[in-house]
N, C-alpha and C positions, 0 to 999 in steps of 0.2 A: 476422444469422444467414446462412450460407453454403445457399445453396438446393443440393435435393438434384439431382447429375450435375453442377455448373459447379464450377470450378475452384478455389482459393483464389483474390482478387482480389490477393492481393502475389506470385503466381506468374506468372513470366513467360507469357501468351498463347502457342499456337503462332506463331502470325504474328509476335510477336516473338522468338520462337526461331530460327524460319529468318531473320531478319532479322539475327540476333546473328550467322549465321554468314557474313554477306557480309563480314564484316571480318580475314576472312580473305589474305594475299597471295597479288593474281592478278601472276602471270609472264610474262613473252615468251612462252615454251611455252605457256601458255595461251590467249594472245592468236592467237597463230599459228592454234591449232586453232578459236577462235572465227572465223578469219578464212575459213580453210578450208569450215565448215562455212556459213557466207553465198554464199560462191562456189557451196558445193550446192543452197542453198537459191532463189540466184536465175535457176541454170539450172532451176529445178523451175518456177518463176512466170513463165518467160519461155518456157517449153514451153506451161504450162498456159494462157495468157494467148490461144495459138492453137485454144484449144476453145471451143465451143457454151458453159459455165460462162462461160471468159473475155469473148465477146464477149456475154452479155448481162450481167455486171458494167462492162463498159464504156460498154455504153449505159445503163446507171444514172449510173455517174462521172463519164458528158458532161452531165451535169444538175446534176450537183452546185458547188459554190462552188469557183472559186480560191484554190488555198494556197502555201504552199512546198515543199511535199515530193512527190517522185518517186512516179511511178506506173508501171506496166509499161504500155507503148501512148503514152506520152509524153506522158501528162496531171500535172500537177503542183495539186493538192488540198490542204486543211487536213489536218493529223495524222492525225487520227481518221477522214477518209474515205480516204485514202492506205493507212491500215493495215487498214481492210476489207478492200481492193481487191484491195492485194498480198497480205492473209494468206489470202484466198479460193483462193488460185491454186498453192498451194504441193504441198497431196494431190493435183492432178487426175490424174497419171498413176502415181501410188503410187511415186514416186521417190524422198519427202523422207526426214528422216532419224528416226532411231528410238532411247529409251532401251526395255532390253527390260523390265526388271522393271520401270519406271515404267507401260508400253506406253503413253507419249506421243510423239509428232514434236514434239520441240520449237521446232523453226526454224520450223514453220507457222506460228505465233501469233506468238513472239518478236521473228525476225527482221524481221518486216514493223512487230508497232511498234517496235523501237528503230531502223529506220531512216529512218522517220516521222519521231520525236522528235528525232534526232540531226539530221536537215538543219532540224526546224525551226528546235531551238536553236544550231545552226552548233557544234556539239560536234567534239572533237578526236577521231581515230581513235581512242587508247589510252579516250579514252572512251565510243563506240561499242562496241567490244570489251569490256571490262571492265561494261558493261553487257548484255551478252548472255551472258557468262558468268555473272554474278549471276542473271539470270533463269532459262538452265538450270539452274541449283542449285533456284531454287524451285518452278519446274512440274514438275522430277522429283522433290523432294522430296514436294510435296502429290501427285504422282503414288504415291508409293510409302505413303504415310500410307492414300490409298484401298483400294491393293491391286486386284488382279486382279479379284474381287467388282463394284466400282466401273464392271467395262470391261463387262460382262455386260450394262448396259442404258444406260448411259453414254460419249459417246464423251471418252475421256479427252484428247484430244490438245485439246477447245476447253475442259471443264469443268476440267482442270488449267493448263492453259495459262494461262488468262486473268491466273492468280495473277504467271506468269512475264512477262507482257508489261504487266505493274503493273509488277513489281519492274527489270526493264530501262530502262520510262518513268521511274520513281520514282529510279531512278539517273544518270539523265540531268538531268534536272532538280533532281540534286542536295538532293532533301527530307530532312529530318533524319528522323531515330526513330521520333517519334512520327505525323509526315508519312507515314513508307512503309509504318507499321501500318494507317494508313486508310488508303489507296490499296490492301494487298491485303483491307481487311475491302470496300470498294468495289466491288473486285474479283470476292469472294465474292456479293457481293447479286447480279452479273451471269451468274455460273458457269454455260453451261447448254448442253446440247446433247444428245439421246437419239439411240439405236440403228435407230429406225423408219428413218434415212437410209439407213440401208445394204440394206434389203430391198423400196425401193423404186426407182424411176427418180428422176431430178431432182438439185438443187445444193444439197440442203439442208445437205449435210456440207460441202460450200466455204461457205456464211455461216458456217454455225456457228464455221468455222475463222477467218475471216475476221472475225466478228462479235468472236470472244473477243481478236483482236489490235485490232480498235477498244475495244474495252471495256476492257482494261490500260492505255491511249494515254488515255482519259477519266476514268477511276479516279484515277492520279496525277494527273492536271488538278484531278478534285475535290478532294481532298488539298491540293493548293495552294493553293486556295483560300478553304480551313478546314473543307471536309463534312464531318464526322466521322461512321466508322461502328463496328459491332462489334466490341468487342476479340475476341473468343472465335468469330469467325465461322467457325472453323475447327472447334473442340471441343465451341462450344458445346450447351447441351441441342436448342437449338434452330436448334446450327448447319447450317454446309453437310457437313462427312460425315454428319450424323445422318441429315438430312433428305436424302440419296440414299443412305442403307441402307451408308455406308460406314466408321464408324467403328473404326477398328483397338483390337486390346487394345494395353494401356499399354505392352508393354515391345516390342512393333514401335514404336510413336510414338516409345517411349525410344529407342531406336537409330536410327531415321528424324533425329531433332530431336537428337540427341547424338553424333555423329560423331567421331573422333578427332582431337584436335586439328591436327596435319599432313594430315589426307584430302583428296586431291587431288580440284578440283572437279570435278562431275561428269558436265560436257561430257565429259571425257576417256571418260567411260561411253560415248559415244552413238554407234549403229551409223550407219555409209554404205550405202545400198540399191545394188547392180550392177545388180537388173532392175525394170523398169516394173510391177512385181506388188504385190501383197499382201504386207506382211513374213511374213504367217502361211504364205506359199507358196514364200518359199524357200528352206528348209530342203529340199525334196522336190523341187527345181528344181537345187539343189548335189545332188544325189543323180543326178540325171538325166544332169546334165551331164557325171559323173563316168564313169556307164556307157555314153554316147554312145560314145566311141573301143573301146570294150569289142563295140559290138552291130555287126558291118557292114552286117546291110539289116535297120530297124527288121519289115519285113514276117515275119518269124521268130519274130515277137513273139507270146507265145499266151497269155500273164496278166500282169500287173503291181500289185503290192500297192505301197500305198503308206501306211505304218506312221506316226503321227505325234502330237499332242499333243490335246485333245479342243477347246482353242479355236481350233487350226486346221482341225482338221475342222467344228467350227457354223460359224465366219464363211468356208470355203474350198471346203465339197464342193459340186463345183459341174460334174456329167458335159458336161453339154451347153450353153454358153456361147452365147448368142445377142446380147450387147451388150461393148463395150469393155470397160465395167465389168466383167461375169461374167469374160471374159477376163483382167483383172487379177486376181480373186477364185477363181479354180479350182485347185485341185493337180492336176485331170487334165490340164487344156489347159497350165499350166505345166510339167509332166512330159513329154508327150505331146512337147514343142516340145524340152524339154532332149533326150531322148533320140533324137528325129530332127536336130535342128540343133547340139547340143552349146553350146547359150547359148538368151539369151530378149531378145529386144528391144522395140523399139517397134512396129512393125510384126507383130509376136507378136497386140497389141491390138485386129487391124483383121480387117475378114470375112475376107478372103482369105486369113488366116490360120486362123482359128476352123474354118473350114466346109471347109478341105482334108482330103481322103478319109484319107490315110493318118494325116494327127491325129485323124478321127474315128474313127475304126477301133484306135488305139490307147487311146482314153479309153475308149470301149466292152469293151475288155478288161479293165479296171482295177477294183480293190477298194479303197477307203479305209478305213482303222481307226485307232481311236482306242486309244495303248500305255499302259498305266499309269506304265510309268517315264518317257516323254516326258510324259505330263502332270505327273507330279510333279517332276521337273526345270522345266517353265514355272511363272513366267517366267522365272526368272532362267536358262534356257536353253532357246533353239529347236531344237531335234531333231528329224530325220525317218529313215526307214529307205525304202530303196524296192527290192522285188525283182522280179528280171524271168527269164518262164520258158520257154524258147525250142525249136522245132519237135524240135529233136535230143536235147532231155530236157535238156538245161543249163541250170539256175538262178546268175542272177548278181544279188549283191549288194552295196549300198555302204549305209556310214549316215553322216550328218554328228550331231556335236555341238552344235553355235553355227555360224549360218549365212555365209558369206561376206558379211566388211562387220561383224562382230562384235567385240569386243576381243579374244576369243581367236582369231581368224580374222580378222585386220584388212585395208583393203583399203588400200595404200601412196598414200602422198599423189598421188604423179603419175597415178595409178590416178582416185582422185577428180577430181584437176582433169582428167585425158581424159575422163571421163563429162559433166561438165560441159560441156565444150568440145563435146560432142556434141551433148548437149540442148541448148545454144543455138542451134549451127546445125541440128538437127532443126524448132527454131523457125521457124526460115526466115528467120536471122541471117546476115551473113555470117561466116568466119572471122577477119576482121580485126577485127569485133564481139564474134567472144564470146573474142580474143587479146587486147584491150582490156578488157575483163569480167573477164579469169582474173588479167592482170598487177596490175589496178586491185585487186585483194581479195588478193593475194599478196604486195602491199607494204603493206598495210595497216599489222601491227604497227610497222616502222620510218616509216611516212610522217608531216611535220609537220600535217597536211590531208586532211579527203576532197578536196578537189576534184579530183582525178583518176577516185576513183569514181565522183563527179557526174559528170563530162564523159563516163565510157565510158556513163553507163546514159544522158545525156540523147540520146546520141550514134545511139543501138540504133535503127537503120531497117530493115524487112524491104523 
């Protein structure tokens, strides 16, 4: 008899569903963007790698066993510590990249194990690639299966990820069917990371990230080896959406898990970040930037609303920034910077930025609200409004729809690879380092070989 909530047992599993649809044909086009988005991901980990997070993951790493695969710092580890290291490193300066209606950074978790698994098992580029594509399919997939609900105590980038950095190990290695269903039920047993990280100090949100790309990297390992787990670890009654308050009605799962058959995968979804902030911030940073050339001495300034969606107001309102972190996480200090400087950088991040008079003086005038129709547009779009009212009785406004770096707002590839090229030498790389970095991940789709990738990243000296 079929117990009451589980499924028929001659009904495909979710996990075999999203698995049914890796067989899908990936393309050049595809490959190319895969590639694209490594080059972002590894100026993210080679930036973050110069933080207080990174050097105390490193003084862990130098303890750890020799393996074969790349580490950022020039340590080469087994898989599964290679893919902590690197996936730890990827959020630190809120640079990585982002699906919006999934709200996961896929490359954080992904990236780091499929390039673990790929140097271990000496994999071909088209298989690197093709295996990072397949994973973002399934960390945004089980990202959108949770839904928005999920992200509220949850952080989705390691508890959905982990699925994705299964399904990229699990492709590399080659496992059949019934292999990559355990490897992401595995995957599920490991799923975890909560919201507590964010309202306090500390790195607990780089393990988590970090944790869930070693734990995709040892999932398919078990898999391999014959561990079998939960068919239903997805659905089940007593699966993992149940059991984080996340299980969608049937006909979202129906359209999550049934896509049409041509749907292009959906890396092609996934946004490029232009500033060192919070995705949730900038939406109201494109707003700032826009009336920057509009305002000539910010000093005129005598209110400023900044109109926005209610989850960028919990995870963003944030007047008076006293750490990096808050700094990243503020709409005022991000506002505050677009509209005196006309952009937001890294250096946006640091006290000297935070704690100058005329930024504080402008956050101080400012109002945050939470619009009904921005929140019901998230996620599947980031919208802000920001108005500014000035000494001579002039009100001036702009709003953005989807934030720059969005698929309606896209940010041009040379765009990306200059960002990149910056945050490595922000690193404290040189340029010939991170012109070896950009070239090596640019040839990717057509090269016979990493080894070229290998030789730029063993090569990275600060």
């Amino acid at each position: 008899m079929q117990r009451l909530g589980q499924p028929a047992i001659n009904r495909p599993s979710w996990t075999e569903q999203l698995l049914a649809l890796q067989g899908r044909p990936i393309t050049d086009v595809d490959r190319h963007r895969a590639a694209l988005h490594l080059l972002d991901w590894l100026g993210c980990v080679l930036l973050g790698h110069a933080s207080p997070a990174g050097e105390a993951l490193n003084h862990w790493a130098a303890q750890a066993a020799v393996g074969p695969s790349w580490t950022v710092g020039g340590l080469q580890l087994h898989a599964e510590a290679a893919a902590l290291v690197n996936g730890a490193l990827g959020n630190v300066d809120e640079l990585d990249d982002l699906h919006r209606a999934a709200v996961v950074h896929p490359g954080d978790t992904i990236m780091a194990a499929a390039l673990a698994m790929a140097q271990r098992e000496q994999a071909t580029p088209h298989a690197l690639l093709n295996a990072v594509v397949r994973g973002y399919e399934v960390a945004i997939r089980v990202g959108l299966l949770a839904g928005p609900a999920h992200y509220r105590h949850w952080y989705s980038t390691a508890t959905c990820g982990v699925f994705g950095a299964a399904t990229a190990s699990a492709s590399l290695l080659q496992l059949n069917a019934t292999q990559a269903m355990h490897a992401l039920a595995q995957a599920g047993m490991q799923a975890s990371g909560v919201w507590q990280c964010r309202l306090e100090p500390g790195f607990s949100k780089q393990l988590a990230a970090g944790r869930s790309a070693q734990s995709g990297v040892m999932a398919a390992d078990f898999a391999a080896a014959g561990l079998m787990g939960p068919r239903l670890i997805l659905e089940g009654t007593h699966g993992w959406l149940a059991a984080t308050g996340s299980l969608p009605k049937s006909q979202r799962a129906k359209s999550v898990l049934n896509p049409e058959p041509n749907a292009p995968w959906l890396i092609q979804e996934v946004s490029f970040k232009p500033w060192p902030a919070c995705r949730h911030v900038h939406p109201a940073i494109a707003c700032a930037v826009r009336l920057h050339g509009k305002v000539s001495d910010v000093r005129q300034i005598t209110r400023i609303d900044i109109n926005t969606y209610q989850t960028a107001v919990e995870f963003a309102d944030q007047p008076h920034p006293s750490s990096r972190q808050q700094a990243r996480f503020s709409l005022q200090h991000g506002v505050a910077v677009g509209l005196a400087r006309g952009d937001f950088g890294l250096a946006d991040t640091q006290p000297e930025s935070w704690t100058q008079l005329n930024l504080t003086r402008l956050r101080a005038c400012m109002h945050v609200n939470a619009i009904p129709r921005w929140t019901r547009a998230y996620p599947a779009h980031y919208g802000a409004e920001v108005r500014v009212w000035l000494r001579n009785g002039e009100v001036l406004c702009t709003q953005v729809a989807d934030a720059p770096g969005d698929p309606e707002n896209p940010m041009p590839e040379a765009e990306v690879a200059a960002k990149a090229m910056r945050v490595i030498q922000a690193a404290g790389y040189s340029l010939q380092a991170a012109t070896a970095v950009t070239a090596a991940c640019a040839a990717l789709p057509t090269a016979s070989s990493l080894n070229d990738l290998w030789g730029a990243l063993r090569r990275l000296k600060r």
